[in-house]
C-alpha positions as CSV (number, residue, x, y, z in Angstrom):
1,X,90.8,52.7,57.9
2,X,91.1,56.2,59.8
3,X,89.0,56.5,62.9
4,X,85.7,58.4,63.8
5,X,86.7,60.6,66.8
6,X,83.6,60.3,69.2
7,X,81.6,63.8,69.6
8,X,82.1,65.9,72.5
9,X,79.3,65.1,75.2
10,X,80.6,68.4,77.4
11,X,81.7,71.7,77.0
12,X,84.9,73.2,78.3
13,X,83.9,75.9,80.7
14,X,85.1,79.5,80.2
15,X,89.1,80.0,81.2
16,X,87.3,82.8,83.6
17,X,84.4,80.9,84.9
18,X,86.7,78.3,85.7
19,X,89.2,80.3,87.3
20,X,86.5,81.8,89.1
21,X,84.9,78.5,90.4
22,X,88.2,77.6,92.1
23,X,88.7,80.6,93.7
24,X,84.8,80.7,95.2
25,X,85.8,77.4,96.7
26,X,89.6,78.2,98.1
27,X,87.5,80.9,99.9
28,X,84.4,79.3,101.2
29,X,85.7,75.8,101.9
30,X,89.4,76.9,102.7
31,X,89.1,80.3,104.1
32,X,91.6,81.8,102.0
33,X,91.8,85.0,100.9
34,X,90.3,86.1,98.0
35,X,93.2,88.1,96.8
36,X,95.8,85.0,97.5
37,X,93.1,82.5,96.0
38,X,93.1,84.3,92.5
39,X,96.7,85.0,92.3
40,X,97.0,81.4,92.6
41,X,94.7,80.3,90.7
42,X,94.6,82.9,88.0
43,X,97.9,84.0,87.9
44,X,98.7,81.9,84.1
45,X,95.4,83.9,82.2
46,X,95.9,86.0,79.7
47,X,94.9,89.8,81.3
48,X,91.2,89.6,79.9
49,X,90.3,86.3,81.4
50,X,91.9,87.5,84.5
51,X,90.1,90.5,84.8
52,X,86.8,89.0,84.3
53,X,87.8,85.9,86.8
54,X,88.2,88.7,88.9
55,X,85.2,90.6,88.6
56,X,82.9,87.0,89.1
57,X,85.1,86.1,92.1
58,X,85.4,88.9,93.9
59,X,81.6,89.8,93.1
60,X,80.4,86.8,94.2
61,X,82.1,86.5,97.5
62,X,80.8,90.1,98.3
63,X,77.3,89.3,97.3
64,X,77.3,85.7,99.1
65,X,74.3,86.9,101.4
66,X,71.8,88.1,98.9
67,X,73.1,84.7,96.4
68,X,72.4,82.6,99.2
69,X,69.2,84.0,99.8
70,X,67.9,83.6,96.3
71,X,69.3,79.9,96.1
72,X,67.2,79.2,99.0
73,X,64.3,80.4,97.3
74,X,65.2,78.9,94.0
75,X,65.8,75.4,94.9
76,X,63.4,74.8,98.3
77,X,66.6,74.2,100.1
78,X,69.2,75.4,102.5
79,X,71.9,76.6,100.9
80,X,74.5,75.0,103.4
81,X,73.0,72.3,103.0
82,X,74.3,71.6,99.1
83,X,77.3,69.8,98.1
84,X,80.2,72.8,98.7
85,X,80.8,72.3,94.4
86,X,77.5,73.0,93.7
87,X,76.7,75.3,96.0
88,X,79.9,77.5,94.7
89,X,78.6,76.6,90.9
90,X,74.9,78.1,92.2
91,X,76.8,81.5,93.2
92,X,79.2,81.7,90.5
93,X,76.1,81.1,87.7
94,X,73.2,83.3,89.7
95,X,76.0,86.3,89.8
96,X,76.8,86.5,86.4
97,X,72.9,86.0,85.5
98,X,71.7,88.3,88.1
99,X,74.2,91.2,88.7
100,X,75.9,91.0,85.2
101,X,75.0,91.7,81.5
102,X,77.1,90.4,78.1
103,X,76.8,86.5,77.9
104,X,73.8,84.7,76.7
105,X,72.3,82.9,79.6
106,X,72.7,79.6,78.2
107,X,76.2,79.9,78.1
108,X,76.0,80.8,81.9
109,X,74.4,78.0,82.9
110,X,76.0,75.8,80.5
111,X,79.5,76.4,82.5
112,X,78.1,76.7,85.9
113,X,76.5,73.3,85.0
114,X,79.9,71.6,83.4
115,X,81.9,73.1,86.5
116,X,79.3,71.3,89.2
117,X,79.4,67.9,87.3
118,X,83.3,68.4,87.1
119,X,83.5,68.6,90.8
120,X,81.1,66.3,92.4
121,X,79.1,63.3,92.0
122,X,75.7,64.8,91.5
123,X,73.8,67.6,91.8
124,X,74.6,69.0,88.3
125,X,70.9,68.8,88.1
126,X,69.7,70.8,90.4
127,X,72.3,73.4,89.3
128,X,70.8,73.4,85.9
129,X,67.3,73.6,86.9
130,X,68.2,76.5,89.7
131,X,69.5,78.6,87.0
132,X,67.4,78.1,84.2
133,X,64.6,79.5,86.7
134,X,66.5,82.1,87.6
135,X,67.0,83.5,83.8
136,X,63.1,83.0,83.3
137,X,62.4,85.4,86.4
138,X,65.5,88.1,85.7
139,X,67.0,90.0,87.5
140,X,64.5,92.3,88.4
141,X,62.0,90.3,89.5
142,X,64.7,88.4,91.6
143,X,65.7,91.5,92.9
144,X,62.9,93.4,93.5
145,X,61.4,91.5,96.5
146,X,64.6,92.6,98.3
147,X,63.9,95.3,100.9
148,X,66.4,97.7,103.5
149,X,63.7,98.6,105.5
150,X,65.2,96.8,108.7
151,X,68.8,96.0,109.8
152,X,68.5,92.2,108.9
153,X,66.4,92.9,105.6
154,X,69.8,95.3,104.6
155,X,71.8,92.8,105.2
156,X,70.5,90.5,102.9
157,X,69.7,92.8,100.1
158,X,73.0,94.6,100.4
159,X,75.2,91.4,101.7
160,X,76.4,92.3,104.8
161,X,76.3,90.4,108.1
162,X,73.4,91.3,110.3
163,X,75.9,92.7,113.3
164,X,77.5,94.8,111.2
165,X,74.3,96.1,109.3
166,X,72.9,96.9,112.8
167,X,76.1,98.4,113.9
168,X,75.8,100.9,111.4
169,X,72.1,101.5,111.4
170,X,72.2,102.1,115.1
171,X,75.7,104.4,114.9
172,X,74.9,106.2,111.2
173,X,71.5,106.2,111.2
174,X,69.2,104.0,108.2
175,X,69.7,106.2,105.4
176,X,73.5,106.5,106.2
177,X,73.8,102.7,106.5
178,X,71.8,101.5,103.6
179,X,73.8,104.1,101.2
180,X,77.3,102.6,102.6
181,X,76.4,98.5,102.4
182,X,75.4,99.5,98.7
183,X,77.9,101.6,98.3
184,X,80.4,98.4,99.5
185,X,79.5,95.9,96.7
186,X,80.4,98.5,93.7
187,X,83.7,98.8,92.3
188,X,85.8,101.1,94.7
189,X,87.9,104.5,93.6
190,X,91.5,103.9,92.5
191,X,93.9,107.2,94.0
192,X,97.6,107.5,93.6
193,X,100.1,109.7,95.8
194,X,102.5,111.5,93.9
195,X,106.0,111.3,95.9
196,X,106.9,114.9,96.5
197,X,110.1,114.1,96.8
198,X,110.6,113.1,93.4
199,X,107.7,115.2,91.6
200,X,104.3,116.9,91.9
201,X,100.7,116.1,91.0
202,X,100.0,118.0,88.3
203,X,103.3,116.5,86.7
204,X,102.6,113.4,87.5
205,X,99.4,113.8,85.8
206,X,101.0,115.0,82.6
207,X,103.0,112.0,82.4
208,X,100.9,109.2,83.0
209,X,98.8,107.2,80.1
210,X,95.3,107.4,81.5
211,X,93.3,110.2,82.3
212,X,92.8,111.0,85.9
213,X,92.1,113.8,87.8
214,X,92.9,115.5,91.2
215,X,91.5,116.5,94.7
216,X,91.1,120.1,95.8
217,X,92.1,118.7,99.4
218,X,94.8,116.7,99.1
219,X,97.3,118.6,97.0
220,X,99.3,115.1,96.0
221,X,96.1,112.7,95.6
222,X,95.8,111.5,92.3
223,X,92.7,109.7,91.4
224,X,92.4,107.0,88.2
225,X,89.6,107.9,85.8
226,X,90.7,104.0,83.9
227,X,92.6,101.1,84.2
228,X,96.7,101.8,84.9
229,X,98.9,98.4,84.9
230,X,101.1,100.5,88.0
231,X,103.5,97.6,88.5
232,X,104.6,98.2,85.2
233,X,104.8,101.7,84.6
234,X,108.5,103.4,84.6
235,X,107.4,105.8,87.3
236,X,106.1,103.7,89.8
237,X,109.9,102.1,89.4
238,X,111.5,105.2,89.1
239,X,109.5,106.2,92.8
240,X,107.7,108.7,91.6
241,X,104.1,107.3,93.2
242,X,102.7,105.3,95.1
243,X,98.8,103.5,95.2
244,X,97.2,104.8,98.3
245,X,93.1,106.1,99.4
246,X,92.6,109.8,99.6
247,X,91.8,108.7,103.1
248,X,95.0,107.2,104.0
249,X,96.4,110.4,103.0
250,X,94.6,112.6,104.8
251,X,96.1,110.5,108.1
252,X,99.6,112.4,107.2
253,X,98.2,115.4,106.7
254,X,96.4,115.8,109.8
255,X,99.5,114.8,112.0
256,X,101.4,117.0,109.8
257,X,105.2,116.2,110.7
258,X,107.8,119.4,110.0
259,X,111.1,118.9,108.5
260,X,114.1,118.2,111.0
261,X,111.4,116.7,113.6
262,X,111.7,113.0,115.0
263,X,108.9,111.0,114.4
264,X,107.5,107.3,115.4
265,X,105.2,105.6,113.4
266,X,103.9,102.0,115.4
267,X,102.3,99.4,112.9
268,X,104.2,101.1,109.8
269,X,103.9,98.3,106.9
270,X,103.8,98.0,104.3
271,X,105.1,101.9,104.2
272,X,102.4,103.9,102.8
273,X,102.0,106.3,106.0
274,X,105.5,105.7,106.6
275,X,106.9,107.3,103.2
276,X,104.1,110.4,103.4
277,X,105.3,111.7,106.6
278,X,108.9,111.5,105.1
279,X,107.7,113.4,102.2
280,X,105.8,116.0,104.6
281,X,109.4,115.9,106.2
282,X,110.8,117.3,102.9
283,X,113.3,114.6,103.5
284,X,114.6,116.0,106.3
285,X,114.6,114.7,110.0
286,X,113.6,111.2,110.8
287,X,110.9,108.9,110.5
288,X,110.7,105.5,113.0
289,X,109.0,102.9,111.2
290,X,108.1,99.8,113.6
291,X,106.8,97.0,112.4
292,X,106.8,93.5,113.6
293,X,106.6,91.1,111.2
294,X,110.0,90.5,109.3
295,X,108.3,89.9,106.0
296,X,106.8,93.0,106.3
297,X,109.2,94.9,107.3
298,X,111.4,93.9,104.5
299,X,108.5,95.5,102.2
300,X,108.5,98.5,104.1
301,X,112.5,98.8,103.6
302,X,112.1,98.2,100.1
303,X,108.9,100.5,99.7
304,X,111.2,103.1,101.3
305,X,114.2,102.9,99.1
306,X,111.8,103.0,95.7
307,X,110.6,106.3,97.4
308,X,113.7,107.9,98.0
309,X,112.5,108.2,101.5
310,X,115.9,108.2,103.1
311,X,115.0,109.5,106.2
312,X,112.8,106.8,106.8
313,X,114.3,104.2,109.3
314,X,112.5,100.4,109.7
315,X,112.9,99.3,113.5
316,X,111.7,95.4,113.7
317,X,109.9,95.7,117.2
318,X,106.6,94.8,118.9
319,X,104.3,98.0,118.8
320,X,102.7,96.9,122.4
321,X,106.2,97.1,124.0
322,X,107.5,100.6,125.5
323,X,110.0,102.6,124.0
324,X,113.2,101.8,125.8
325,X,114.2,105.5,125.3
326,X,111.0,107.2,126.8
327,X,109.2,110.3,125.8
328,X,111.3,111.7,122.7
329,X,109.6,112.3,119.8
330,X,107.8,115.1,118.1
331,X,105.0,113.4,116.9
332,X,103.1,110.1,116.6
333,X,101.2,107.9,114.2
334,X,99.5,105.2,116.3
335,X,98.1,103.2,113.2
336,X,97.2,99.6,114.6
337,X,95.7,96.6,113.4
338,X,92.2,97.3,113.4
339,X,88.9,95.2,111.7
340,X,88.9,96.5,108.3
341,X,85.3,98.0,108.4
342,X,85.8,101.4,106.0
343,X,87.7,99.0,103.1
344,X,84.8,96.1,102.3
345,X,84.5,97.5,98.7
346,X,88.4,96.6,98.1
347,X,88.7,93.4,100.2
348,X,85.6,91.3,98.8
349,X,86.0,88.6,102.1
350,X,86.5,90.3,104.7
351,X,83.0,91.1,105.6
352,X,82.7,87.3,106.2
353,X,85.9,87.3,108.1
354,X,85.4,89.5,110.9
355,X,83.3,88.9,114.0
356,X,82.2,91.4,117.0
357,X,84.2,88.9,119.1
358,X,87.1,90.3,117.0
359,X,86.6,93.6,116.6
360,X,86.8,93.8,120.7
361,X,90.3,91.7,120.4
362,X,91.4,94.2,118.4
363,X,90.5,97.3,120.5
364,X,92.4,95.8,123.4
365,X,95.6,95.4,121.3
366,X,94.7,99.0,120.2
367,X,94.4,100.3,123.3
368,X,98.1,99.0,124.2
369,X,99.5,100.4,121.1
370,X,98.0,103.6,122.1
371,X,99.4,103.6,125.4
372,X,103.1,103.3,123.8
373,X,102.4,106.0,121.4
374,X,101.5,108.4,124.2
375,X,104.2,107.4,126.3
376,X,107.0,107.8,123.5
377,X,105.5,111.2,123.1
378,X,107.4,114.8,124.3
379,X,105.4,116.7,126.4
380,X,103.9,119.5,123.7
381,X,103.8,117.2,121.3
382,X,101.2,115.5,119.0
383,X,99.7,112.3,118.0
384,X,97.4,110.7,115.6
385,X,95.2,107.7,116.1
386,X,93.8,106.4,112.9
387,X,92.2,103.5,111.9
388,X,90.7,102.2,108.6
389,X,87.4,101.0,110.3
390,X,83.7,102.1,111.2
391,X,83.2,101.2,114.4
392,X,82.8,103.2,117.7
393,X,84.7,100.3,119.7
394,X,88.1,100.6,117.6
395,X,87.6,104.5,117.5
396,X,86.0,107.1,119.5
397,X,84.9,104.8,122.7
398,X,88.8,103.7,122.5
399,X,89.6,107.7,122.3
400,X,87.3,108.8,125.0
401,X,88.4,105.8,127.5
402,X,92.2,106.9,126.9
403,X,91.3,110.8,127.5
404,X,89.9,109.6,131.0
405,X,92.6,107.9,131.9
406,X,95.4,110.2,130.7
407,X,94.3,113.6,131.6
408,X,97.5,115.2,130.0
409,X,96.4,114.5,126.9
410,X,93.9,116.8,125.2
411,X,91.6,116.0,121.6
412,X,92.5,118.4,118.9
413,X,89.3,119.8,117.0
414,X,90.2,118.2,113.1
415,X,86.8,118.2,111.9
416,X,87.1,122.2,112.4
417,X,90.2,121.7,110.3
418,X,88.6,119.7,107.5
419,X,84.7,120.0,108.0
420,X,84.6,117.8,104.8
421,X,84.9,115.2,106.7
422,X,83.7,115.7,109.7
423,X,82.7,112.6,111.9
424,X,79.5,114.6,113.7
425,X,77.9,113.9,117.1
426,X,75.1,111.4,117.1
427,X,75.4,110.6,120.6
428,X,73.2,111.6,123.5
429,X,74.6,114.8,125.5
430,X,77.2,114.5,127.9
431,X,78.4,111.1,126.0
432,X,82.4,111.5,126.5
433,X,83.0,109.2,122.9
434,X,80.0,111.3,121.1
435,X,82.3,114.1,122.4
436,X,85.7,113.2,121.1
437,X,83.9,112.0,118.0
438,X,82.7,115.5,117.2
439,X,86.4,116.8,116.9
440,X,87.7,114.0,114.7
441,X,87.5,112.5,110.8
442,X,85.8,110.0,109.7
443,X,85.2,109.4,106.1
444,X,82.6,107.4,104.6
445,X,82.6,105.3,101.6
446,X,79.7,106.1,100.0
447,X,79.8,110.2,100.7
448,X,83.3,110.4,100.3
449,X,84.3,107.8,97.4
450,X,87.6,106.7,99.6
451,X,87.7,104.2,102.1
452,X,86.6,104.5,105.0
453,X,88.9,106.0,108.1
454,X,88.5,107.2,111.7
455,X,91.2,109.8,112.4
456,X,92.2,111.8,115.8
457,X,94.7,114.1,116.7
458,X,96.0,114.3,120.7
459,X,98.2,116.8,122.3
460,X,100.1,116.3,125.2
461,X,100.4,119.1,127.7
């Protein structure tokens, strides 16, 4: 006599909700990275289940401030006050029901429920109950009690921290901040640089398998109108591009390095700057790349040699410490370590990760690197501070202090150059930073659809 199999009391979650789930919690409970967390956990999905894992993960770290919010309201409860697996279920479920459209709710909460009983001893309930009532209110009801009228209110509707909401209300004005902390949470442009050394835009155009289209700045930016496995293509292998923001490229651009010159760039991994100058170079002259970190330096090399960028030479060195040869090179790229402000669309965690504490760490490592820039620099010669960060502590204050203090240095006027991208002067007259901030770059997000970079250009008499 054959057996019965016993019915299935649960349902399997989804490959991507599940996925998903584990990455929320490698984030929030382990402080990993997002990126890491998925390639870990993800990294065996077939591409569709992957790309969705992706878009819940990443979605739901970046909109952990206005989730939170609503849980609170949801289940009369602090949300750090719930079990960390149902608290991660609650986020996971309320993203997909709030901020996306395809599945039928039930299947939502269904899986967000499954995933919370999975993972901890109760509370399964309350998951169930929390989303249910938030499919019965929608989205737009959830939503639309949300205001930006104040610093903190943007924070929470937008999912920022309150310090760096301020920061920006009190440096870019409201409008200007509320645009770019909405502008942060949607899916960020994808731009390629066409290695000049092996091939041209427009050719490079021609040959790829998805449509794209160019910038009438930036004669090798190559912007992706869909989705482009790069890894995979025969070009990127054969070095004929490499992924890299419009903004990042205008930082070559604007030190603009000639062939046969000798050039340092300080911080250089993973070789994206690096390999631009040396394209700027024509090939010709030499290009110091210092980085400290072996393992990044190793990338660099090999980033180099898939670029043909021979004259591109990988020094494993401390940036802080000064040159041993002096004052010898034509120009400068002083590109530190900075917070990471101008690229929260593409790094979904790091707006949690960053503290003002931090951010004035970091200027004091940037100030040193600075220093050895200037130092390494031939008198008549010119360097570029750049940074991928908003923040007037990282970039024009740092700028300003350094002008005091070295008065044979002199700001060049780029925002003359490119008024595009002009950083402006909001500051109050006879403010040194609001001075040297008037003559440099800084691109914005949401205005400029590229991440967001401070750039200026110093001469030395």
């Amino acid at each position: 006599m054959s057996s019965v199999p016993a019915p299935r009391t649960t349902v399997e979650p989804a490959p991507a909700r599940r996925c998903a789930f584990a990455v929320l919690r490698r984030v929030f409970e382990r402080g990993a990275y997002a990126d890491q967390a998925l390639q870990a956990e993800c990294a065996e999905q077939d591409p569709r289940d992957r790309a969705l894992a992706m878009r819940l993960a990443y979605g739901a770290v970046q909109r952990k401030a206005t989730l939170d919010y609503l849980i609170e309201r949801l289940a009369e409860r602090p949300a750090e006050r719930l079990d960390p697996p149902v608290l991660a279920a609650l986020r996971l479920g309320l993203y997909e029901l709030v901020y996306l459209a395809g599945a039928p709710d039930y299947a939502v909460v269904a899986d967000a429920v499954e995933l919370a009983k999975a993972h901890g001893r109760a509370g399964h309930g309350l998951v169930n109950a929390v989303l249910r009532r938030a499919g019965r209110e929608g989205p737009t009801a959830l939503l639309g009690e949300l205001s930006d009228e104040t610093p903190e209110q943007a924070a929470v509707m937008h999912s920022h921290p309150e310090w760096i909401a301020r920061l920006w209300w009190e440096e870019l004005g409201a409008a200007e901040a509320r645009a770019l902390m909405a502008y942060d949470n949607e899916p960020g442009e994808v731009a390629l640089r066409a290695n000049t050394l092996r091939t041209d835009a427009a050719t490079l155009a021609a040959e790829l398998p998805v449509e794209t289209h160019l910038d009438g700045e930036i004669p090798e930016a190559l912007v992706l109108d869909g989705p482009l496995d790069m890894h995979a293509s025969p070009l990127w292998q054969a070095g004929a591009f490499i992924a890299q923001s419009r903004a990042a490229m205008l930082v070559g651009h604007s030190l603009a390095p000639r062939p046969g010159e000798r050039v340092l760039d300080l911080c250089a991994a993973p070789g994206g700057k690096s390999t631009h100058l040396a394209a700027l170079m024509e090939g010709r002259g030499e290009v110091l790349a210092v980085e400290r970190n072996p393992r990044r330096a190793g990338t660099l090399t090999r980033t180099a040699q898939r670029l043909r960028a021979g004259n591109v030479r990988v020094e494993l060195a401390d940036a802080t410490s000064p040159r041993a040869e002096g004052a010898v090179f034509d120009r400068v790229l002083v590109d530190p370590p900075c917070s990471g402000l101008g690229t929260l669309q593409a790094r979904a965690d790091l707006r949690w990760r960053v503290t003002p504490e931090a951010v004035r760490e970091m200027a004091l490592e940037q100030e040193r690197i600075l220093t050895t820039g200037a130092d390494a620099l031939r008198p008549g010669g010119l360097l570029v501070y750049s940074t991928c960060t908003i923040s007037p502590t990282e970039n024009e204050r740092l700028i300003a202090a350094f002008l005091e203090s070295r008065p044979e240095f002199s700001i060049d006027d780029l925002a003359a150059e490119r008024p595009r991208f002009a950083a402006g002067n909001r500051g109050g007259a006879g403010d040194r930073a609001a001075e040297a901030r008037e003559r440099c770059l800084l691109t914005l997000p949401h205005r400029d659809r590229t991440a967001g970079f401070f750039i200026a250009r110093l001469r030395r008499s």
